[in-house]
N, C-alpha and C positions, 0 to 999 in steps of 0.2 A: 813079510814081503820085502825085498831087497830093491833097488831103485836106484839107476843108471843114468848119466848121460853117457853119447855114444859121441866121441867127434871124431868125423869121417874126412878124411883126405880122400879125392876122387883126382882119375883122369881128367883133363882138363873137356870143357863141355859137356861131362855128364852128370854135373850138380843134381840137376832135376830130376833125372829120371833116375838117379839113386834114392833121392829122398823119398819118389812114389814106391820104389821098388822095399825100400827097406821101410819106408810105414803099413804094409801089407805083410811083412812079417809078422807072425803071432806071439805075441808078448811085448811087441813096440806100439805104443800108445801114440807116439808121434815123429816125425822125421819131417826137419826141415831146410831148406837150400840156403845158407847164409853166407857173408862175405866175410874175408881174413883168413889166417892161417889155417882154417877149418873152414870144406864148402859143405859140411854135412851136416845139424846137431841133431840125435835122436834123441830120444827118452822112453826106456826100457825096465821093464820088473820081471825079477825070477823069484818063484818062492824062497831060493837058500843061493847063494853065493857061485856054488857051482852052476846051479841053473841058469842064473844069469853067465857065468862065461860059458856055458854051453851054446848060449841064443848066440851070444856073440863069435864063439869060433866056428862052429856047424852051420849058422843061416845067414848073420848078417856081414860077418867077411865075405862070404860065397856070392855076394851081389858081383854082378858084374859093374863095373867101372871103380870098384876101393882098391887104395892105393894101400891105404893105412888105417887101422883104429886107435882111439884112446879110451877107455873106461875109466869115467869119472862116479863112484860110488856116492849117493847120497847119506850124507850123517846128519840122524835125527838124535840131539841132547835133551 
């Protein structure tokens, strides 16, 4: 299993209802509204690498109010 953070730039004023809208995406365990250069952080898992940029270009870009994503991959040593 492969395992993501999501940082989401949003239009301004729709912090919240992106973080609801993108934690009801399937395969995002969690999204939440924070302050700083990022008002989004999710945390997402795809079985293989494509999967996870699949969730990321197909579902959770297509929210309405994202501006921008970053994919942060987790590295487990």
């Amino acid at each position: 299993m492969i395992e993501a953070y999501i940082l989401i730039q949003t239009r301004a004023g729709t912090a919240l209802d992106v973080a609801a809208a993108v934690s009801a995406v399937p395969g995002v365990q969690r999204a939440k509204a924070v302050t700083g250069p990022y008002d989004v952080i999710a945390q997402a898992e795809g079985e293989t690498v494509d999967d996870l940029g699949r969730l990321v270009f197909t579902r959770i870009q297509k929210v309405e109010g994202i501006l921008r994503t970053l994919t942060c991959p987790v590295i487990q040593l």
